[in-house]
TISE-308843 format. One record per residue (C-alpha): residue number from 1; residue in one letter; x, y, z. Coordinates in Angstrom, 1 decimal. Example, Ala and Ser with C-alpha at 12.3 -4.5 7.8 and 13.67 -1.06 7.14 Angstrom:
residues 2
 num residuo   east  north     up
   1       A   12.3   -4.5    7.8
   2       S   13.7   -1.1    7.1
***
This chain:
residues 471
 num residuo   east  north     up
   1       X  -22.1   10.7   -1.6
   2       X  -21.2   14.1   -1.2
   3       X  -20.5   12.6    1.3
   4       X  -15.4   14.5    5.3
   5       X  -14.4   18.2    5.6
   6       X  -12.5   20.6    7.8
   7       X  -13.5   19.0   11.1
   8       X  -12.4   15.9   10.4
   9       X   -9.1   16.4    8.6
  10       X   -6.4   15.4    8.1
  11       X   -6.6   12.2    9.3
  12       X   -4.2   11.4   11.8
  13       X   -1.3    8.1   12.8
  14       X   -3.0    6.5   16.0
  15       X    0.1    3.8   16.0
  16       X    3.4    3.1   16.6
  17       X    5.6    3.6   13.7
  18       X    8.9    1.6   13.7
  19       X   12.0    3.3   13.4
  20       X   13.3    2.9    9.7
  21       X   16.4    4.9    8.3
  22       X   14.6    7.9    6.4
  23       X   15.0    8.2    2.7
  24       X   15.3   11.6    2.7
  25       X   18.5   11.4    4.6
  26       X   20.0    9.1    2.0
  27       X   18.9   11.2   -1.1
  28       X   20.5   13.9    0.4
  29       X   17.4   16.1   -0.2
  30       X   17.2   19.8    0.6
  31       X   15.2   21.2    3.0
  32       X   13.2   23.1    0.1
  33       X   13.1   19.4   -1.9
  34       X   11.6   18.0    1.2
  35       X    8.6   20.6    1.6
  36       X    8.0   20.6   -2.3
  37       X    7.5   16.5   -1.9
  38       X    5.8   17.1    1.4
  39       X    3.1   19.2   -0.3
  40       X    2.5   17.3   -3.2
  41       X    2.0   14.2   -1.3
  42       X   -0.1   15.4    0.6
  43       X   -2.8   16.5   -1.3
  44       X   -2.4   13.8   -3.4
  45       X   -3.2   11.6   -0.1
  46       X   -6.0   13.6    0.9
  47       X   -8.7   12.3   -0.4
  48       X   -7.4    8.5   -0.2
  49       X   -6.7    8.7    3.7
  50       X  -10.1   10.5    4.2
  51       X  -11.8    7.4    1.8
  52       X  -10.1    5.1    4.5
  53       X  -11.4    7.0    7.5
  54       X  -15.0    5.8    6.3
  55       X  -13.8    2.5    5.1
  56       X  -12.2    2.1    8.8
  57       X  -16.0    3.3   10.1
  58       X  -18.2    1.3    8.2
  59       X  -17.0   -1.8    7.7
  60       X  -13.6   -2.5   10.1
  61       X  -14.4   -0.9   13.3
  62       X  -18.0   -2.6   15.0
  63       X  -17.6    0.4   17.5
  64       X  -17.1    3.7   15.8
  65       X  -20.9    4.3   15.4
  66       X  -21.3    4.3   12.7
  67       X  -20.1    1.0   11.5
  68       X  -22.6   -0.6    8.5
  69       X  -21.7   -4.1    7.1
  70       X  -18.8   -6.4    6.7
  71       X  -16.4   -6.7    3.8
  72       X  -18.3   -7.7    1.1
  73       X  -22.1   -7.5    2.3
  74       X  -24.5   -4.9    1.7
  75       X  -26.0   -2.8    4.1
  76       X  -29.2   -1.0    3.4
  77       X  -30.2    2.3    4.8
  78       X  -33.9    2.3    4.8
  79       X  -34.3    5.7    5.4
  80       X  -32.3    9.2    4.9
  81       X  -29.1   11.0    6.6
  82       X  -30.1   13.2    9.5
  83       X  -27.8   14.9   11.4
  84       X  -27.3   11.6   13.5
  85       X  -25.3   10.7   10.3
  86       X  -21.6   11.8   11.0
  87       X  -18.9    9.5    9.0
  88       X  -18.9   11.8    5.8
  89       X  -19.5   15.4    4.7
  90       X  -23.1   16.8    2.9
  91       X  -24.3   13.4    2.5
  92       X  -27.6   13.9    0.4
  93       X  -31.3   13.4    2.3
  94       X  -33.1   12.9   -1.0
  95       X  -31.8    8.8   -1.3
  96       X  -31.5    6.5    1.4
  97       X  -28.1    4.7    0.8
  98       X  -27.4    1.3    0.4
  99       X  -23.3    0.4    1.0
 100       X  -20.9   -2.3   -0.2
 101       X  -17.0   -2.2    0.9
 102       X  -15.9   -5.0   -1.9
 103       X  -12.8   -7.3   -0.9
 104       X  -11.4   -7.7   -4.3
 105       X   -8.0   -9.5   -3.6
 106       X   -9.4  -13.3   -4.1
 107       X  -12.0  -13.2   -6.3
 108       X  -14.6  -10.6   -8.2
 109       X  -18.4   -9.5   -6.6
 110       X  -20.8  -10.4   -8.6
 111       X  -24.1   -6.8   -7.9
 112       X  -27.6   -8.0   -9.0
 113       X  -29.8   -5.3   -9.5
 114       X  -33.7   -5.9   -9.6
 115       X  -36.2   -4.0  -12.3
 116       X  -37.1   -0.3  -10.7
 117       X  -40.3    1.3  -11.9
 118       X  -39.5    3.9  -14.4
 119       X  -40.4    7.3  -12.6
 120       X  -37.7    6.0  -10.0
 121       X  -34.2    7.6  -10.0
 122       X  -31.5    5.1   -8.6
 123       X  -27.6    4.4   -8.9
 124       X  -25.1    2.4   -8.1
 125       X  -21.9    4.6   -8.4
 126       X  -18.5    2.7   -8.2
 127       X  -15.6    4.0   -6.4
 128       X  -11.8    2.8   -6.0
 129       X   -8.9    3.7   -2.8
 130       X   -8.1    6.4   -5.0
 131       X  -11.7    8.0   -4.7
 132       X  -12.0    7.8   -8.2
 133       X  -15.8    6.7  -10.2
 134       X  -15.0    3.7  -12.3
 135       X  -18.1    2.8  -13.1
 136       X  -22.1    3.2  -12.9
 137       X  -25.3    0.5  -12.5
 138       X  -28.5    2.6  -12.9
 139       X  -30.8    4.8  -14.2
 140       X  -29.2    6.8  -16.4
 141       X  -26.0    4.5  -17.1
 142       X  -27.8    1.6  -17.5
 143       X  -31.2    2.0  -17.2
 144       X  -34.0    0.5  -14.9
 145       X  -34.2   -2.7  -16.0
 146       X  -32.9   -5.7  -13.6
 147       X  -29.2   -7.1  -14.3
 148       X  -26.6   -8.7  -13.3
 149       X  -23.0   -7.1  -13.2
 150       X  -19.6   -7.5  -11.7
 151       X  -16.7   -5.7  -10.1
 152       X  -13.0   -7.4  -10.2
 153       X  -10.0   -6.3   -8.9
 154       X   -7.0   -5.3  -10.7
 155       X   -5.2   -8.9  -10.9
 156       X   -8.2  -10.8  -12.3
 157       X   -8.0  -11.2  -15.9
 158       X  -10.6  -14.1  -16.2
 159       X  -13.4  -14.7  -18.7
 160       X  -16.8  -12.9  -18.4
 161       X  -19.3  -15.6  -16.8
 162       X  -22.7  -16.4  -18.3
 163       X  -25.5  -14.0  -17.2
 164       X  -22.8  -11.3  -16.3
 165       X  -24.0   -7.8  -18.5
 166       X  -20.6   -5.9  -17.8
 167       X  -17.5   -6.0  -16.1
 168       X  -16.3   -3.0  -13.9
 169       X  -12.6   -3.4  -13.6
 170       X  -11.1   -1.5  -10.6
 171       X   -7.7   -0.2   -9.7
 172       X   -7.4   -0.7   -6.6
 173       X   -7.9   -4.1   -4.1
 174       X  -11.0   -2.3   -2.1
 175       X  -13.4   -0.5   -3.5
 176       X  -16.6    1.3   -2.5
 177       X  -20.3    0.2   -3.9
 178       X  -22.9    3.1   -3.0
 179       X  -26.5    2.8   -4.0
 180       X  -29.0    5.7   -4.1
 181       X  -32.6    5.2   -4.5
 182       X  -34.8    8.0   -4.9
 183       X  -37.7    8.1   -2.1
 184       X  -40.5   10.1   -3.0
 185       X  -41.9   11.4    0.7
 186       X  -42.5    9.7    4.0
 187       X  -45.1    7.1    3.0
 188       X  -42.7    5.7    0.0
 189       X  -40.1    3.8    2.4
 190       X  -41.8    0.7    2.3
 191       X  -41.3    0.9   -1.6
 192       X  -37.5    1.7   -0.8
 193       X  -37.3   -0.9    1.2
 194       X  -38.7   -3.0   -1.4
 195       X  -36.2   -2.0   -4.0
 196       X  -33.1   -2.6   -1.3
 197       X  -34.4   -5.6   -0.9
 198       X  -33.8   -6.3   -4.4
 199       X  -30.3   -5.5   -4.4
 200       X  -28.3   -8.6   -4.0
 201       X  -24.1   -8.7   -3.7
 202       X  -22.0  -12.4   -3.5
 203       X  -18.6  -13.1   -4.4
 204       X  -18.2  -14.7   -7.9
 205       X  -17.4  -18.5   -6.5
 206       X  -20.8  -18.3   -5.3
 207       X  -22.5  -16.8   -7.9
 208       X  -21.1  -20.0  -10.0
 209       X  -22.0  -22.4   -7.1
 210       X  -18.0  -23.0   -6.8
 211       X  -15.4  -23.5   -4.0
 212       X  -14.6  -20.4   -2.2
 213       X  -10.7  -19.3   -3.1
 214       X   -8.3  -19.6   -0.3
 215       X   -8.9  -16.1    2.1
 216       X   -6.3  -13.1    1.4
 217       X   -4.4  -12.3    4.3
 218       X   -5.9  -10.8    7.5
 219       X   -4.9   -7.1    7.5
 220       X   -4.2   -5.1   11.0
 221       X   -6.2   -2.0   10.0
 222       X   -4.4    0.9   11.7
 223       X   -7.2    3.3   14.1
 224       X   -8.6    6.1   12.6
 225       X   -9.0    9.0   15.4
 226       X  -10.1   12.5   13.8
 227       X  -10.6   14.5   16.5
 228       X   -6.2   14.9   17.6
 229       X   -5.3   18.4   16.3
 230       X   -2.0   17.7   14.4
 231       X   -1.7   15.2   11.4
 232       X    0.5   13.6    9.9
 233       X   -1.2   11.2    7.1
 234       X    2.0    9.5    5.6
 235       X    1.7    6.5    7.9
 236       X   -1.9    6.1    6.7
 237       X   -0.8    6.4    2.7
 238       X    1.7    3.7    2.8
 239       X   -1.0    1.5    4.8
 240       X   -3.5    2.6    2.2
 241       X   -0.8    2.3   -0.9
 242       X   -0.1   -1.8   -0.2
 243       X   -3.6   -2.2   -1.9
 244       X   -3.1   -0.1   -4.8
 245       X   -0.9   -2.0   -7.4
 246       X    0.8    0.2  -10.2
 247       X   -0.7   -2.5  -13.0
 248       X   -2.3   -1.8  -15.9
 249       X   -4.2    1.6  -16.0
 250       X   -2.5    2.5  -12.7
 251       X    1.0    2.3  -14.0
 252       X    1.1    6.2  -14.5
 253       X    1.6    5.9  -10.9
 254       X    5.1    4.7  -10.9
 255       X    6.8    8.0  -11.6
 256       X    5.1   10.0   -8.8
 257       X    5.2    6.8   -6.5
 258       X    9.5    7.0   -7.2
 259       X    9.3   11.0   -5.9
 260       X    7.8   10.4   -3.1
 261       X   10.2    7.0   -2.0
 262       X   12.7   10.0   -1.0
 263       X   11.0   11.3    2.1
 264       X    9.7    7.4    2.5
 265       X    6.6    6.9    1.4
 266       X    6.6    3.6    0.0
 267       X    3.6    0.9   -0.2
 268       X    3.0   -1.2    2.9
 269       X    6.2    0.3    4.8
 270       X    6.5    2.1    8.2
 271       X    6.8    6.1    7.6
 272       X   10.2    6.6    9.0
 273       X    9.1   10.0   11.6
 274       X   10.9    9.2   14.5
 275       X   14.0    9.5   12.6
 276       X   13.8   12.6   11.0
 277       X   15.8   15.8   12.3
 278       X   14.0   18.5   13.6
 279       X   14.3   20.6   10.4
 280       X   13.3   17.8    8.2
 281       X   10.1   17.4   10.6
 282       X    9.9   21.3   10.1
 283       X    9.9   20.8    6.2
 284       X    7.0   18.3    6.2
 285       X    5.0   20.1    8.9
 286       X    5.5   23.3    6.1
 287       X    4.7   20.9    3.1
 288       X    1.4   19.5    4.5
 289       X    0.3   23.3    5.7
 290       X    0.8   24.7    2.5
 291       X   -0.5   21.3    0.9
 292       X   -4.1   22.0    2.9
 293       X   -3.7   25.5    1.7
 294       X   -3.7   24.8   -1.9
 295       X   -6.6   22.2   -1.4
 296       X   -8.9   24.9    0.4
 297       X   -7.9   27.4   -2.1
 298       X   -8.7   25.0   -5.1
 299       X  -12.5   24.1   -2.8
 300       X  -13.3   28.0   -3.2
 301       X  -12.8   28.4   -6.9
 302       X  -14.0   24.9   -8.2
 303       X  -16.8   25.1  -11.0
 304       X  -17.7   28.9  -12.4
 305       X  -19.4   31.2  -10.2
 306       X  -23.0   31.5  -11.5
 307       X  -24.9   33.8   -9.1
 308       X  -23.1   33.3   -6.0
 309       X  -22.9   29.7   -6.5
 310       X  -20.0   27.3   -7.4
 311       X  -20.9   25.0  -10.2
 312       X  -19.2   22.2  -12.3
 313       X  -18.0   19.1  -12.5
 314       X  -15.4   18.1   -9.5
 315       X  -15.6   14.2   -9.6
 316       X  -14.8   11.8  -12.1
 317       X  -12.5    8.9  -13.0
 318       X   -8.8    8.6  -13.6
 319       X   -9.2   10.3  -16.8
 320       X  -11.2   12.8  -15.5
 321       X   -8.9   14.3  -13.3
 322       X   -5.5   13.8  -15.2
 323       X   -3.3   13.7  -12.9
 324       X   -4.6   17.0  -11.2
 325       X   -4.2   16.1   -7.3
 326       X   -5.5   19.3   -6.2
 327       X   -8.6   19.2   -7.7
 328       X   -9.3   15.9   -6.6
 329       X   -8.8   16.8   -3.1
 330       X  -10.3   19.5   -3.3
 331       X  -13.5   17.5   -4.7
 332       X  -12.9   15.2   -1.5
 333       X  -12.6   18.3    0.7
 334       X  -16.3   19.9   -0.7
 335       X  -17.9   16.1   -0.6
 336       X  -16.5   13.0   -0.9
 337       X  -17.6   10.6   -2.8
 338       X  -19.9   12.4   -5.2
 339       X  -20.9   11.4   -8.8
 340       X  -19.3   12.6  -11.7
 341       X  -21.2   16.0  -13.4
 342       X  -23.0   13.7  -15.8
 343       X  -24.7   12.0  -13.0
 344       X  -25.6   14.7  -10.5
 345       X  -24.8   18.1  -11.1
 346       X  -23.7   19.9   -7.3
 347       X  -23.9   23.5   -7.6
 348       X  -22.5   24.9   -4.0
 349       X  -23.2   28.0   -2.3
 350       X  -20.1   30.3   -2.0
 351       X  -21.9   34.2   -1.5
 352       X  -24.8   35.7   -1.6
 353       X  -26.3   38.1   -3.8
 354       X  -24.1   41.2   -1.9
 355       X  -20.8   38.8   -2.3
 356       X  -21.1   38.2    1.3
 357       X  -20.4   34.6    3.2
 358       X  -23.8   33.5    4.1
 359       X  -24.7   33.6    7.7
 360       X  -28.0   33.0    9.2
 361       X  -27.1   34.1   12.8
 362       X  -28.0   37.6   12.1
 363       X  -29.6   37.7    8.2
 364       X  -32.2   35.6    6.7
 365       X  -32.7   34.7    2.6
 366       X  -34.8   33.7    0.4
 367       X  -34.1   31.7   -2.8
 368       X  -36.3   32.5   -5.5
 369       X  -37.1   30.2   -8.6
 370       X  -38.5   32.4  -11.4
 371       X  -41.7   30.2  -13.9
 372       X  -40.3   27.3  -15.4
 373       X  -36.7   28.0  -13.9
 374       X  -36.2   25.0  -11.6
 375       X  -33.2   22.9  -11.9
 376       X  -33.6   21.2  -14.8
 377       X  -33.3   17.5  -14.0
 378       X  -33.9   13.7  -16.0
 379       X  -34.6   12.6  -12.3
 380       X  -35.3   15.4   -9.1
 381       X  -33.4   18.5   -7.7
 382       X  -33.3   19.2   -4.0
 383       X  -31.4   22.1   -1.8
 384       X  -30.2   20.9    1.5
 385       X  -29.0   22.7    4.2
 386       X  -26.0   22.3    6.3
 387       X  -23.9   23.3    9.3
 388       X  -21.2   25.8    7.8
 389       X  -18.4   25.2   10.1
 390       X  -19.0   20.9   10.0
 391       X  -21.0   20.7    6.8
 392       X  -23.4   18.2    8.4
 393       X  -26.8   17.9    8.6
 394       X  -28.7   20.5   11.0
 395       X  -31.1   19.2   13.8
 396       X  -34.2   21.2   14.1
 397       X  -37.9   21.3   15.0
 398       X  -39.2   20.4   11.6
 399       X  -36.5   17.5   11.0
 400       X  -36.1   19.0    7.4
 401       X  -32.8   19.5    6.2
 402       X  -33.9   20.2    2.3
 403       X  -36.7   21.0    0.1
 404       X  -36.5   19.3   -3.6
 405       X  -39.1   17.6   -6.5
 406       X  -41.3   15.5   -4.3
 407       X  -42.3   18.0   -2.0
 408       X  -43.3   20.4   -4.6
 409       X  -47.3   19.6   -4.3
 410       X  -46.6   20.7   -0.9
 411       X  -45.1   24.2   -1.7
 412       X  -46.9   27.2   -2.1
 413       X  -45.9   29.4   -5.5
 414       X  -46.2   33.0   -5.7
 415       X  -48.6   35.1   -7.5
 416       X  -46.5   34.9  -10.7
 417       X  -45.8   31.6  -10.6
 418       X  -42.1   31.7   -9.4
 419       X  -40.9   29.6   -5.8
 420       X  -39.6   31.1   -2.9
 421       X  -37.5   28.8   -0.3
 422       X  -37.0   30.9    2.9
 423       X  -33.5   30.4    4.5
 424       X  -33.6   31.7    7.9
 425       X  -32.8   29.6   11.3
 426       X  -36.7   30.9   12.7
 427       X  -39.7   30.4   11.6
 428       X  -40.8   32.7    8.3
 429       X  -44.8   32.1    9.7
 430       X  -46.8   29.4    9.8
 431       X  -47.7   30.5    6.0
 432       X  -44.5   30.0    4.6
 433       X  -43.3   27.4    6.7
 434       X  -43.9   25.1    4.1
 435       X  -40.9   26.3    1.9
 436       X  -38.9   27.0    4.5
 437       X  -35.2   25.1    5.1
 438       X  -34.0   25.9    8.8
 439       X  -30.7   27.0    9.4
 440       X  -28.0   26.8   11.9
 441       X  -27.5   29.8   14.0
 442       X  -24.6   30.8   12.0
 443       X  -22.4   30.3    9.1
 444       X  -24.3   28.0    6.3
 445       X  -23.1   25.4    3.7
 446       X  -25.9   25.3    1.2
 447       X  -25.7   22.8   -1.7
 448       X  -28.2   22.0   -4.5
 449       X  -28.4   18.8   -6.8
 450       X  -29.6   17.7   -9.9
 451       X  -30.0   14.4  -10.4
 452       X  -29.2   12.9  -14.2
 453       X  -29.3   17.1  -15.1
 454       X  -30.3   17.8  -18.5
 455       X  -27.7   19.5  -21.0
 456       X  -29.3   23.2  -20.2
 457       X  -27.6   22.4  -16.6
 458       X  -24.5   21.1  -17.9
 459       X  -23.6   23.3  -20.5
 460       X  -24.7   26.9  -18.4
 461       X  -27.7   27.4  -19.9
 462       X  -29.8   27.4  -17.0
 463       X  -28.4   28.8  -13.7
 464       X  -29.2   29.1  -10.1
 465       X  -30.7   32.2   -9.0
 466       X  -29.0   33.9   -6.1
 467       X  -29.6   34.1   -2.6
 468       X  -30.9   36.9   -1.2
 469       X  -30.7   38.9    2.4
 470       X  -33.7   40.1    3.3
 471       X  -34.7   42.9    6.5
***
């Protein structure tokens, strides 16, 4: 989704933890042991307490805003983020979502997706607790044709059911459905809507015309508050870890699952804090800082620096990352819940063309395509613009917050055929305002994306140009 960052992390305990002897006591572990644990566990939480943050928002907590849809019903956006939009990080404004939370613990959802008109880009990326992609419906994974597919949870081992094109097989008990569905301008939305309309989600006792399976367990979902100033996210990853068996492909979990049992984190148990000594709560306040250390550090240098901007592959499945923690975090910390590189390609602004931080509060740029250099896509590119210090979407007098392949009839090219965007936060003139993205009176978080990218994109053949300060 591209979709949390600095503002709203870490994630913090809003409940009462019961006392509990601490394991770290009992293994005897050094102060030096603890921190080393400390860090590690932490960034391997990262991205799986900030995944629950928006589960928590969209689908548990009726008040928080920005609450969508129960477990296990879709819930159709039928238009695109603005700045309104808050939950997640960088979420695109090129696709209006569409959003399932799937309950796997009973029974497998069964995703019907209707025929889509072949000059229309859409997905339907699957994601598990972990914040790993298992799986795509869609344009480019599976075309635009209209099928029938289901998700099941990692204790189902049934048969495949008549009419059912694949199964998607997740590790975890919850899991994330997110649609995107290209919109061409304004006056397509009614088409969008169409195409939502189209997309249809029910459990797999249904889809059979069966008895419903007795209901799991109700679950006390803990209260997410990200605006406290200290974290501590342990209490949150052993909430989190009760639905993520270590069975079948997730067995390579058990190792680093034993580590972390000696400062107590352990699935569906209290995290013992208000036992620790003072030095031991010293050691995990060090492990967590340098923890979020290592994950901003890892942020700044993901992908290869082509022009200024970071590009590469950051998300992926379990494969994918191979057991590298950091960079999974770090691809949580930049966007969460983004497609893998095959999918959409995210190349993010890190300098401009001087090696300087961008900052519109006292410099403007422009952004120059040369003649049959735009971002070479299967589907649409688009640059959007956002908030540097938040990385949300800016409010402004134009309500743009991108430029990309629909809006290109409406650009104006320069004499030699090249595109200019203007990056400012005032107007460049009612003559250029047409390629213009405005920017926040300061710092600026700029990221580009290519939709199903061709292989010039993915193998480095075609790059971004830089961004340029102008007088």
């Amino acid at each position: 989704m591209k979709l949390l960052k600095l503002a709203a992390i870490p994630l913090l305990v809003t409940f009462m933890m019961r006392e509990a002897q601490p394991c770290m006591a009992q293994e005897k572990l050094s102060v030096e042991e603890i921190k080393a644990i400390t860090e590690e566990a932490f960034i391997y939480s990262f991205p799986m307490v900030m995944g629950y943050g928006i589960l928590y928002e969209y689908a548990v907590d009726v008040k928080s805003g920005q609450y969508k849809a129960a477990f296990n019903q879709i819930y159709n956006t039928a238009r695109v983020y603005t700045p309104e939009d808050t939950a997640v990080v960088t979420p695109n404004s090129d696709t209006p979502y569409s959003f399932v939370w799937a309950d796997l613990r009973t029974e497998p959802l069964v995703l019907s997706v209707p025929e889509v008109q072949k000059d229309r880009y859409y997905s339907v990326m699957l994601a598990d607790m972990y914040t790993c992609n298992y799986g795509y419906i869609g344009s480019r994974a599976t075309g635009n044709g209209a099928g029938t597919y289901m998700i099941s949870g990692p204790g189902w081992n049934g048969p495949t059911p008549e009419g059912i094109k694949k199964v998607f097989q997740c590790e975890t008990e919850f899991s994330l459905v997110l649609y995107r569905t290209q919109l061409f301008g304004p006056d397509d939305i009614n088409n969008v809507k169409q195409i939502q309309a189209g997309y249809k989600v029910q459990t797999l006792s249904s889809y059979l015309n069966k008895s419903t399976p007795a209901a799991a367990p109700e679950i006390q979902w803990p209260a997410i508050d990200k605006k406290l100033a200290e974290a501590d996210p342990f209490a949150y990853l052993n909430f989190i870890l009760q639905f993520c068996p270590t069975t079948g492909t997730a067995e390579v979990e058990r190792p680093l699952r034993a580590k972390f049992a000696k400062i107590g984190i352990e699935a569906g148990k209290p995290f013992p804090l208000a036992r620790l000594t003072a030095e031991q709560k010293e050691a995990l306040k060090a492990g967590v800082l340098s923890g979020l250390a290592k994950i901003k550090q890892k942020v700044s240098t993901l992908g290869k620096d082509e022009n200024g901007w970071r590009v590469g592959g950051a998300q992926g499945d379990r494969a994918f990352y191979n057991a590298d923690w950091t960079l999974r975090a770090a691809a949580a910390m930049a966007g969460i819940y983004g497609n893998d590189e095959v999918e959409a390609l995210y190349p993010l602004l890190s300098t401009d063309s001087e090696g300087n931080k961008p900052d519109c509060s006292s410099k403007r740029y422009t952004l120059t395509f040369s003649k049959g250099q735009l971002p070479p896509t299967n589907a649409f590119w688009s640059v959007t613009m956002y908030d540097g210090k938040t990385q949300l979407l800016i409010a402004n007098p134009l309500n743009r917050y991108l430029i990309n392949t629909p809006m290109l009839p409406d650009l104006k090219r320069n004499a030699d055929g090249s595109l200019t965007i203007y990056i400012q936060k005032d107007s460049p003139g009612k003559d250029k305002e047409s390629n213009w993205i405005p920017a926040p009176d300061g710092p600026i978080y700029v990221a580009m994306r290519l939709y199903w990218p061709k292989e010039e994109a993915l193998n480095g053949s075609w790059k971004p140009p830089a961004l340029v300060p102008t007088k």
